[in-house]
Biotite code that builds the C-alpha atoms (Angstrom):
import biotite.structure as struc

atoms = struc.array([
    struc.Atom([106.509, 12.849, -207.616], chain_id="A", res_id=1, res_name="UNK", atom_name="CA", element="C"),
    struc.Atom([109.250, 10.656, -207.452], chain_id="A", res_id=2, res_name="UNK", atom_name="CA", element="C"),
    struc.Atom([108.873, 7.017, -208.513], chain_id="A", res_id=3, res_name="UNK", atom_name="CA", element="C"),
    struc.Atom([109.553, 4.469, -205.842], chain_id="A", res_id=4, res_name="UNK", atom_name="CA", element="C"),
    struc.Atom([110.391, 1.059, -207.466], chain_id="A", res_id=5, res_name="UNK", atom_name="CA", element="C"),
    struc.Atom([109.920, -2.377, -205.275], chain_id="A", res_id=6, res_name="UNK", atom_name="CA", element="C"),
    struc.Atom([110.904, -5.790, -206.051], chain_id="A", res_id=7, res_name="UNK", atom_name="CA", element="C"),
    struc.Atom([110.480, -8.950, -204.161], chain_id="A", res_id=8, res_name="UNK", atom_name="CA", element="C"),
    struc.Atom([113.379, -7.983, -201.410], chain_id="A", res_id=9, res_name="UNK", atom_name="CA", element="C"),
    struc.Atom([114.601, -4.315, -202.323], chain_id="A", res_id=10, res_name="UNK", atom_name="CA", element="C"),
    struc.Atom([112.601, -0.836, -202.216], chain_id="A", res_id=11, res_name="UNK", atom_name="CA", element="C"),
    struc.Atom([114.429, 1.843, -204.244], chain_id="A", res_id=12, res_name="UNK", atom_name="CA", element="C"),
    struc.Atom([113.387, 5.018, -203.004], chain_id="A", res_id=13, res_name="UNK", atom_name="CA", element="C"),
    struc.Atom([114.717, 8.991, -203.265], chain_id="A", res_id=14, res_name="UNK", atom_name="CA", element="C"),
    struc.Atom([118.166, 9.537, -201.896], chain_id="A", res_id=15, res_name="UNK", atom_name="CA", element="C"),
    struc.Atom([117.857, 12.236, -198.880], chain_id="A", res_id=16, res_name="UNK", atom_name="CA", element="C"),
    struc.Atom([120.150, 13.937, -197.131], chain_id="A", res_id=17, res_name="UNK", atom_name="CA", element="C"),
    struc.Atom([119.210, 11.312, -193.915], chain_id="A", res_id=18, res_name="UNK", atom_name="CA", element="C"),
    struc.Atom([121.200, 9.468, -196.740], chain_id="A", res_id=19, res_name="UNK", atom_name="CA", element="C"),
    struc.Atom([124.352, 11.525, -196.531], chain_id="A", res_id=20, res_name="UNK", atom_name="CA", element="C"),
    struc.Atom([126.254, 9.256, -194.209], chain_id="A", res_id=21, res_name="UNK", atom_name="CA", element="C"),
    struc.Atom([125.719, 5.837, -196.259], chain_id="A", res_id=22, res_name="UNK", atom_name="CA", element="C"),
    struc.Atom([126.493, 7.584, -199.506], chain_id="A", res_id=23, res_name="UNK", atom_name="CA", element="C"),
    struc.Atom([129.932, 8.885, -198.304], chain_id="A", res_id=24, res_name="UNK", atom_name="CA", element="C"),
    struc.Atom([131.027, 5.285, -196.457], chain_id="A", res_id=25, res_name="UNK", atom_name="CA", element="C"),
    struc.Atom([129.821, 3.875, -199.949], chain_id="A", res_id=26, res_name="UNK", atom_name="CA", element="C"),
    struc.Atom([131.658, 6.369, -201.811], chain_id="A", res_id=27, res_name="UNK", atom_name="CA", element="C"),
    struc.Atom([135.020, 7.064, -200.144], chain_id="A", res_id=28, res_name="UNK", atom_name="CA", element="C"),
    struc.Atom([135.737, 2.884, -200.136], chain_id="A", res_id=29, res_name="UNK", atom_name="CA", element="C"),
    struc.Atom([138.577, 1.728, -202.250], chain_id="A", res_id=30, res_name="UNK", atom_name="CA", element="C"),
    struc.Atom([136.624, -2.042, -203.126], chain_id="A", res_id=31, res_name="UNK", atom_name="CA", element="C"),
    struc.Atom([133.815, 0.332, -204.270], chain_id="A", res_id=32, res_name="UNK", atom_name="CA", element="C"),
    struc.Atom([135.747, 2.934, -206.460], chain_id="A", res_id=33, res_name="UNK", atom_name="CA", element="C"),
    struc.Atom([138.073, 0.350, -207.726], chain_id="A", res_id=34, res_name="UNK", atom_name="CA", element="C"),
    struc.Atom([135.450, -0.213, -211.290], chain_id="A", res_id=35, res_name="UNK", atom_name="CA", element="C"),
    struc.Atom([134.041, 3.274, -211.001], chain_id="A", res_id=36, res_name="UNK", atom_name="CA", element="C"),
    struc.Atom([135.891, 6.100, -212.394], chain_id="A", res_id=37, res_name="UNK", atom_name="CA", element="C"),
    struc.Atom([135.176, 9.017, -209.634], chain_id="A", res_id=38, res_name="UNK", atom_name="CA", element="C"),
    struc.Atom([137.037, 10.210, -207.117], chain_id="A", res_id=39, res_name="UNK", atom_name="CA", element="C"),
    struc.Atom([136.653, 9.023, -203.185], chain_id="A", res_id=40, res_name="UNK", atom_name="CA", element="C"),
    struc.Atom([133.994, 11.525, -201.482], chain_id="A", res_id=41, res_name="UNK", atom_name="CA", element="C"),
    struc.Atom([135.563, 13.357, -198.678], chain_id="A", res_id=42, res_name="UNK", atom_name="CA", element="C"),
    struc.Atom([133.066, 15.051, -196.897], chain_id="A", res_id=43, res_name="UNK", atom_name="CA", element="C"),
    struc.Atom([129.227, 15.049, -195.561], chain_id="A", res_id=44, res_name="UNK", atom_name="CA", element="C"),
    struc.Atom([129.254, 18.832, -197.820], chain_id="A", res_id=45, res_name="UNK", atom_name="CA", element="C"),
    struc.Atom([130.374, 16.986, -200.928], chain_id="A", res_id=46, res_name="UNK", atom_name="CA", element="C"),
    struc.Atom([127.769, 14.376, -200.473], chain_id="A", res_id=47, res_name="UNK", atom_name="CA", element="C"),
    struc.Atom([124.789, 16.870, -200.293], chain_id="A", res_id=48, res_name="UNK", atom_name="CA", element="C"),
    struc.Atom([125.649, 18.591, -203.077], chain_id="A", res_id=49, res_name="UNK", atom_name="CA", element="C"),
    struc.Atom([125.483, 15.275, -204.533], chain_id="A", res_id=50, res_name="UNK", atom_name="CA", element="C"),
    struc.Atom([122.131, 14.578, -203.434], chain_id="A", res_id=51, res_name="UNK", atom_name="CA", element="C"),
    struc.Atom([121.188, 18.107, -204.521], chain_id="A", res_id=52, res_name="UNK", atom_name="CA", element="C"),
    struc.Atom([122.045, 17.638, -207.845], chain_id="A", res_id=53, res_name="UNK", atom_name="CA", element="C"),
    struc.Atom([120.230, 14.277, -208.461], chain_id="A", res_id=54, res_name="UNK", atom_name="CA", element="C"),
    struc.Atom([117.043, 16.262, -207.023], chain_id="A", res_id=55, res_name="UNK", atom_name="CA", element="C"),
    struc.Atom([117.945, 18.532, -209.917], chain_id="A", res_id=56, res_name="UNK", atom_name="CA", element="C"),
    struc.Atom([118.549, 15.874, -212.519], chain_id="A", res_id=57, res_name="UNK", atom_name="CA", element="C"),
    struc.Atom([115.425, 14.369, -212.216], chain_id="A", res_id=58, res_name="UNK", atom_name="CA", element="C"),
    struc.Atom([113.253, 17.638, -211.883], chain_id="A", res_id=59, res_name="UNK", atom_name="CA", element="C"),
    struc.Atom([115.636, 18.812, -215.621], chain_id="A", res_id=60, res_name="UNK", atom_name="CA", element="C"),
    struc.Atom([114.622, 15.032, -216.842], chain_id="A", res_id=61, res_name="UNK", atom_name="CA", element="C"),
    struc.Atom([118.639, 14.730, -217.387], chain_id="A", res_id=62, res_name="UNK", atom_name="CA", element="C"),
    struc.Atom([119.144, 11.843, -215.066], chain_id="A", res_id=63, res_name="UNK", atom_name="CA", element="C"),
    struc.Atom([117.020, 9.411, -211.960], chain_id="A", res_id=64, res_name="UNK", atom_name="CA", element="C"),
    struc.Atom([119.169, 8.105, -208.777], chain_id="A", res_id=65, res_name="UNK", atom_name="CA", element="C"),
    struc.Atom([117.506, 5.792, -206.579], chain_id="A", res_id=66, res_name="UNK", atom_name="CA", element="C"),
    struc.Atom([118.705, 4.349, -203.022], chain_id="A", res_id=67, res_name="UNK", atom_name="CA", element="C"),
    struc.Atom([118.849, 1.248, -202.389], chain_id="A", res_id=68, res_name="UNK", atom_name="CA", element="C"),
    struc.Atom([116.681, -0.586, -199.376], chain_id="A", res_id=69, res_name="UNK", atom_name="CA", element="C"),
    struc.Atom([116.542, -4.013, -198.202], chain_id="A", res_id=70, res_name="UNK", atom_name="CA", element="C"),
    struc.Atom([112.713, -4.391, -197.409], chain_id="A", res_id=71, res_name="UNK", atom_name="CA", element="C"),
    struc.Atom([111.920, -3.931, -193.097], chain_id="A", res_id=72, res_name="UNK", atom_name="CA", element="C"),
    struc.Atom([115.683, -2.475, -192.872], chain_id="A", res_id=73, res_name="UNK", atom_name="CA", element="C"),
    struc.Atom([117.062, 1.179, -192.256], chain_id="A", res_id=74, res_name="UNK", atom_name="CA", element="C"),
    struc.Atom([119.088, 2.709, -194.537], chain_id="A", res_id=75, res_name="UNK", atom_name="CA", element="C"),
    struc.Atom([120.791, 2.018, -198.113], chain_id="A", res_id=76, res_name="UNK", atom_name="CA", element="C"),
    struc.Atom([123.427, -0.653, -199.375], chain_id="A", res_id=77, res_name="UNK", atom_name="CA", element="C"),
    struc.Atom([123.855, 1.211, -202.643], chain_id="A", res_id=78, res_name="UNK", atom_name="CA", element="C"),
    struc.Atom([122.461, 3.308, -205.427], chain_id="A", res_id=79, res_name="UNK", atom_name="CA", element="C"),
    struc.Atom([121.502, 2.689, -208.714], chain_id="A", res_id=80, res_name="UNK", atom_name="CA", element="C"),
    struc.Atom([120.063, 4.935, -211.818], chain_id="A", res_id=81, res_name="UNK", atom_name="CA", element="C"),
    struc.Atom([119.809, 6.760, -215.195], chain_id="A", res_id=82, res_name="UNK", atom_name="CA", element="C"),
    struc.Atom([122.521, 9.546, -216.378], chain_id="A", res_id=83, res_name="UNK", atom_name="CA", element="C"),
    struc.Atom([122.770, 10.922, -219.911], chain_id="A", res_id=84, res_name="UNK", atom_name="CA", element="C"),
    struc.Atom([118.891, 10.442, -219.996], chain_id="A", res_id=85, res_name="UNK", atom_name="CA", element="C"),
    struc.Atom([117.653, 12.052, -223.208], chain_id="A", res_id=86, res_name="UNK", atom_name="CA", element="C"),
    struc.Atom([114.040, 12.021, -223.161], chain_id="A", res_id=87, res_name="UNK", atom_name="CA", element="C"),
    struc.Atom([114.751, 13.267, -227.240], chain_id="A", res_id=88, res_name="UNK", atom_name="CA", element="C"),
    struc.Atom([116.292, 10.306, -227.958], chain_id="A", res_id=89, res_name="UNK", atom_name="CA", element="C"),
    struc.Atom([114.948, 7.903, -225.658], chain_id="A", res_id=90, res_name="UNK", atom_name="CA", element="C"),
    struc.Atom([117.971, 6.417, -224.070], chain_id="A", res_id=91, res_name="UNK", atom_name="CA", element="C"),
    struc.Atom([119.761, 6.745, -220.730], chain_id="A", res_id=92, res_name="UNK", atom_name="CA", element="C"),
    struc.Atom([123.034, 5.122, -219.395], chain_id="A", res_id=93, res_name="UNK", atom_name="CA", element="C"),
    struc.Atom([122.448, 2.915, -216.232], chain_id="A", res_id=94, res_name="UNK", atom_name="CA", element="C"),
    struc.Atom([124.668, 2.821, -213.341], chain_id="A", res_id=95, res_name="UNK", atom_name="CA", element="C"),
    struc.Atom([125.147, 1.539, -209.943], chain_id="A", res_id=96, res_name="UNK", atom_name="CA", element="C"),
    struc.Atom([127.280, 0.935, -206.905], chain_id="A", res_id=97, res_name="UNK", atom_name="CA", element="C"),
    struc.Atom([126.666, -1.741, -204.086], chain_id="A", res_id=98, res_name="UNK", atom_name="CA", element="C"),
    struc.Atom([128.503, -1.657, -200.569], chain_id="A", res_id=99, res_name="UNK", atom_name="CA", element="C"),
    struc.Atom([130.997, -4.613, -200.261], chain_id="A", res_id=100, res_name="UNK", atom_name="CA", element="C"),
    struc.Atom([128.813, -6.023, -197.782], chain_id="A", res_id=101, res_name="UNK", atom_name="CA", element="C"),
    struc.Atom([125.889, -6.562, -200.098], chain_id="A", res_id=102, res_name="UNK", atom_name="CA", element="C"),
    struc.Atom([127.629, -7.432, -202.975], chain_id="A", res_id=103, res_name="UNK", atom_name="CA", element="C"),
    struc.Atom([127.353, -11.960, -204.122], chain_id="A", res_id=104, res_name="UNK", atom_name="CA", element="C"),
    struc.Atom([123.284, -11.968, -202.966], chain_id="A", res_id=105, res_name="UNK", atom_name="CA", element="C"),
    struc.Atom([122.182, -10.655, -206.387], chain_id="A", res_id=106, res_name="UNK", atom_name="CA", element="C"),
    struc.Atom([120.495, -7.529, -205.048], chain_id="A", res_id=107, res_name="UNK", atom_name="CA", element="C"),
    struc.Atom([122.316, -5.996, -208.258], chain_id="A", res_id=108, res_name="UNK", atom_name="CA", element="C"),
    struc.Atom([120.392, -8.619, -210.781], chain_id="A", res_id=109, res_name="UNK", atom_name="CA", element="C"),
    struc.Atom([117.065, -8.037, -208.719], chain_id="A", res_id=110, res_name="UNK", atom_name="CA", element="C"),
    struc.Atom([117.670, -4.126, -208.608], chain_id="A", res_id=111, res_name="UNK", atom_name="CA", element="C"),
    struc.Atom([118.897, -3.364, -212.393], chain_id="A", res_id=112, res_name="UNK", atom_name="CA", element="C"),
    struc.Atom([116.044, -5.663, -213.616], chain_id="A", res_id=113, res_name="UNK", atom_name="CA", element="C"),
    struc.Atom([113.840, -3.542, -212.004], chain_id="A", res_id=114, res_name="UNK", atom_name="CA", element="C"),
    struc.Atom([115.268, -0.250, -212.690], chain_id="A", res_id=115, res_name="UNK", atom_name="CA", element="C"),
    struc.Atom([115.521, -1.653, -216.994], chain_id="A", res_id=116, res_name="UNK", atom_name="CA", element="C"),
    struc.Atom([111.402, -2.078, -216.805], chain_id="A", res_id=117, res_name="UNK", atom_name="CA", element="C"),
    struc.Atom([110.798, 1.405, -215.347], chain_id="A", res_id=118, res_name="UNK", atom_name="CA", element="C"),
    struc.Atom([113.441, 2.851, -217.938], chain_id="A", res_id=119, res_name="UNK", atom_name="CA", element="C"),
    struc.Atom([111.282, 0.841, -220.892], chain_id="A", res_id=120, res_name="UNK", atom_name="CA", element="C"),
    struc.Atom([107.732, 1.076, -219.482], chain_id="A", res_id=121, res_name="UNK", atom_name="CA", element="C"),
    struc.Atom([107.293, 4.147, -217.459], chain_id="A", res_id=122, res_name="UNK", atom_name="CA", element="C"),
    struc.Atom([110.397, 6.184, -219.047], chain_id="A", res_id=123, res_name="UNK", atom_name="CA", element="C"),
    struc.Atom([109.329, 5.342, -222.658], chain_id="A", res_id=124, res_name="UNK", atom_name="CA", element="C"),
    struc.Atom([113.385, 4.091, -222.831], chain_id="A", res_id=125, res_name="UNK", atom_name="CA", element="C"),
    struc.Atom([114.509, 2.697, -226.461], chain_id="A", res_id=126, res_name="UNK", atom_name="CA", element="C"),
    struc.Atom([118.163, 2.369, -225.404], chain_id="A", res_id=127, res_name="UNK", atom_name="CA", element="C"),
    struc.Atom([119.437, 1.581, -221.957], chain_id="A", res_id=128, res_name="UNK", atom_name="CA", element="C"),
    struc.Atom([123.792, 2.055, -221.876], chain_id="A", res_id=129, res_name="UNK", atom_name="CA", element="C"),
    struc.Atom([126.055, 0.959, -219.626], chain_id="A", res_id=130, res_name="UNK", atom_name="CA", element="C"),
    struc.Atom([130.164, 1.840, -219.349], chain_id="A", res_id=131, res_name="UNK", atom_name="CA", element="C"),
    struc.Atom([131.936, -1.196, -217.334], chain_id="A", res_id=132, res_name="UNK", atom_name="CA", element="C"),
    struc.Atom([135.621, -1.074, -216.729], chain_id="A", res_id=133, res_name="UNK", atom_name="CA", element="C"),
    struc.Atom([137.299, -4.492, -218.267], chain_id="A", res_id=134, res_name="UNK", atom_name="CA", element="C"),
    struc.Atom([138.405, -5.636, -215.406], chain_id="A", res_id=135, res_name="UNK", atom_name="CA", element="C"),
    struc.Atom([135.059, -5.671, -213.502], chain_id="A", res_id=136, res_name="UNK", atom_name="CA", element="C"),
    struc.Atom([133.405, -8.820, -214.072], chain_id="A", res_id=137, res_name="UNK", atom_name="CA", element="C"),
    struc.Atom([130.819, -9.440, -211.812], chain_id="A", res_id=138, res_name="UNK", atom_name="CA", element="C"),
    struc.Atom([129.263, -6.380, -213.832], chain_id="A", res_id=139, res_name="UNK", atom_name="CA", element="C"),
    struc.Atom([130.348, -7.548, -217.147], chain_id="A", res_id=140, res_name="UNK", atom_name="CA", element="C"),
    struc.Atom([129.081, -10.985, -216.319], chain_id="A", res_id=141, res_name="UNK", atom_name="CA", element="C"),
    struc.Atom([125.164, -9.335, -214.990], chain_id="A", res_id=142, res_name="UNK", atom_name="CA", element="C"),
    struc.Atom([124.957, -7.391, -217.654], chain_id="A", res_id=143, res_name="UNK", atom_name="CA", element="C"),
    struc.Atom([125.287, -9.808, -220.022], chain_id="A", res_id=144, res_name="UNK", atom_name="CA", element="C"),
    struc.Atom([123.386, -11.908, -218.301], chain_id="A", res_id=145, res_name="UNK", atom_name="CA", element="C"),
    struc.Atom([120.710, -9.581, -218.664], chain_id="A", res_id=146, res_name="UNK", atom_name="CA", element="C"),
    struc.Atom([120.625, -9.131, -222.179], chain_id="A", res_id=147, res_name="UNK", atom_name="CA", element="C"),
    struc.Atom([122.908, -6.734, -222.929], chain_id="A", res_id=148, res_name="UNK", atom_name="CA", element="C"),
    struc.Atom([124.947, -6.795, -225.978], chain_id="A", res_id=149, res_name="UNK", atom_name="CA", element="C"),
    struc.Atom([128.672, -5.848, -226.055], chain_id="A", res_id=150, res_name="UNK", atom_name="CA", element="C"),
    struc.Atom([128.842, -2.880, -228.483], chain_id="A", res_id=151, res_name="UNK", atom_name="CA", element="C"),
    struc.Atom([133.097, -2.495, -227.908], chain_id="A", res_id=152, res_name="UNK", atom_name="CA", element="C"),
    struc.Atom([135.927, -1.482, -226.133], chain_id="A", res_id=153, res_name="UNK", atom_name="CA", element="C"),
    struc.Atom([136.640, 2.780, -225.203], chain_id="A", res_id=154, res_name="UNK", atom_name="CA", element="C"),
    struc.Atom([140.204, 2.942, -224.676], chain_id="A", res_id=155, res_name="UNK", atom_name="CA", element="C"),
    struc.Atom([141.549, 4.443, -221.959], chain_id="A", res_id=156, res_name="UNK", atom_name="CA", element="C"),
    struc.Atom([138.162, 5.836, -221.091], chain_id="A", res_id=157, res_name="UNK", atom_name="CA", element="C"),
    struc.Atom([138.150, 6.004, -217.471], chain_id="A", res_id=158, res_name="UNK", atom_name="CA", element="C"),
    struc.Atom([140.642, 7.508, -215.391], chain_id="A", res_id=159, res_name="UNK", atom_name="CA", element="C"),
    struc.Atom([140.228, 5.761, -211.915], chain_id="A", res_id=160, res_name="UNK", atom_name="CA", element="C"),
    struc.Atom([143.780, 7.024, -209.633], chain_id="A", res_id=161, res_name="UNK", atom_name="CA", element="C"),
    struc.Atom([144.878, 9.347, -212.619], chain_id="A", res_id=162, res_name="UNK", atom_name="CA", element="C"),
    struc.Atom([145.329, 5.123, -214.238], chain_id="A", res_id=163, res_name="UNK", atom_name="CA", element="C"),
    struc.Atom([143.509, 5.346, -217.401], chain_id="A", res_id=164, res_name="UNK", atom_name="CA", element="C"),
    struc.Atom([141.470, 2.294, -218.177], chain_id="A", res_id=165, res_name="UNK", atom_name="CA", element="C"),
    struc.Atom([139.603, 0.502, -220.739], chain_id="A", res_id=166, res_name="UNK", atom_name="CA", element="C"),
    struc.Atom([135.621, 0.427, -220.434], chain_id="A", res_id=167, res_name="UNK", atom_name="CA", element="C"),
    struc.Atom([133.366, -2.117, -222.643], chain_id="A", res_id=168, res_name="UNK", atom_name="CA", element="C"),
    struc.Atom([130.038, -0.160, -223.643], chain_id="A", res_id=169, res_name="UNK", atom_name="CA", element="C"),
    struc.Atom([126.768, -1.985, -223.589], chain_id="A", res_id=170, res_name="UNK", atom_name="CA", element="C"),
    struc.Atom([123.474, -1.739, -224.619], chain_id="A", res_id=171, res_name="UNK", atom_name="CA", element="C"),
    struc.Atom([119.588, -3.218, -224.132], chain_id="A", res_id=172, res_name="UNK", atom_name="CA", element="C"),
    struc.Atom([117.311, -2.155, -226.983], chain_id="A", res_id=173, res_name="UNK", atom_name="CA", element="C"),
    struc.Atom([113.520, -2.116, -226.260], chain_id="A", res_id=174, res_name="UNK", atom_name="CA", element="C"),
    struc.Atom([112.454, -4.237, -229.407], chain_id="A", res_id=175, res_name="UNK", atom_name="CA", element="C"),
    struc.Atom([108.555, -3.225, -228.968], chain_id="A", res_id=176, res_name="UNK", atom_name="CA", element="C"),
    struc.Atom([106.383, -5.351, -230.737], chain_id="A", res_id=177, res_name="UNK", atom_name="CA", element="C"),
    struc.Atom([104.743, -3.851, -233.998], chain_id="A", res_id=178, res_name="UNK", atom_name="CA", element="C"),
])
C-alpha cells in the first residue's frame, strides 16, 4: 500500500494518471527545468510512462514519488521523492520540483521535512542525498537549512540544454542513538 504522508498544510499522495496534466505543465516549464537536469516533457504519453514507472519503482523498492497537495484543494503543485533507493545500503537521493506558482511559501521546507522522517523512520534510511545545481539557491539554501552537509562539487555533472553544469552533493545522516 502506498504511504500517504500529511503535514500541517500539504498531503503527499500517489501520482495517478488524473495527474498527467499537472505533471507535464510542471515539467515542460523553462523556470522549472532551469536547476533540474531533464529534458522538457512533451506529451500526455511521455508523462504516463512516467507515472508508470514510479508505480514500478516503488513496487522494485528502487525509488518513492509522491504528489504534492495543498490540503481541501484539487490537484498537485509539485512532486517530491526517493531515487537511487538502496534498501542494501540504506540510503536514497531526495528530489523535488515545485510549480513557479507555489514556490517562496515554504511548502518545499514543510514537504522535504516530511518526506526526510518517512525516509529515516518508516524507510529504515541511514543516508538521505541530494544533487543541486550551483546556481540554484533557494535549494542550496533549504537544504542546508535542514541539516544537510555539503559533501563537494561534481563538475560538469548535469547537462541541462546540452550546457553542462556543476552540482554540489549533499547529505543527512541518521545519527541513531546507541
Amino acid at each position: 500500500m502506498f504511504p500517504v504522508l500529511s503535514t500541517e498544510r500539504l498531503i503527499l499522495r500517489e501520482l495517478t494518471e488524473n495527474d498527467a496534466t499537472d505533471i507535464l505543465k510542471c515539467f515542460s516549464n523553462p523556470d522549472v527545468l532551469r536547476h533540474y537536469g531533464q529534458k522538457p516533457l512533451t506529451n500526455l504519453q511521455q508523462v504516463q510512462q512516467i507515472i508508470n514507472n514510479f508505480s514500478k519503482n516503488y513496487d522494485e523498492k528502487r525509488g518513492i514519488k509522491w504528489g504534492i497537495t495543498i490540503k481541501g484543494q484539487e490537484g498537485i503543485i509539485g512532486t517530491i521523492g526517493f531515487q537511487e533507493w538502496s534498501t542494501e545500503h540504506k540510503r536514497a537521493e531526495i528530489s523535488y520540483a515545485l510549480f513557479p506558482d507555489s514556490w517562496g511559501q515554504g511548502y518545499a521546507k514543510e514537504a522535504v521535512n516530511r518526506v526526510i522522517s518517512f525516509g529515516f523512520q518508516e524507510m529504515d534510511l541511514m543516508r538521505i542525498g541530494a544533487i543541486v545545481f550551483t546556481e540554484n539557491e533557494a535549494s542550496n539554501k533549504l537544504l542546508t537549512k535542514l541539516g544537510f552537509e555539503k559533501e563537494g562539487v561534481l563538475k560538469n555533472y548535469m547537462y541541462q540544454d546540452d550546457i553542462p553544469y556543476d552540482t554540489n552533493i549533499y547529505s543527512l545522516i541518521n545519527v541513531k542513538p546507541s
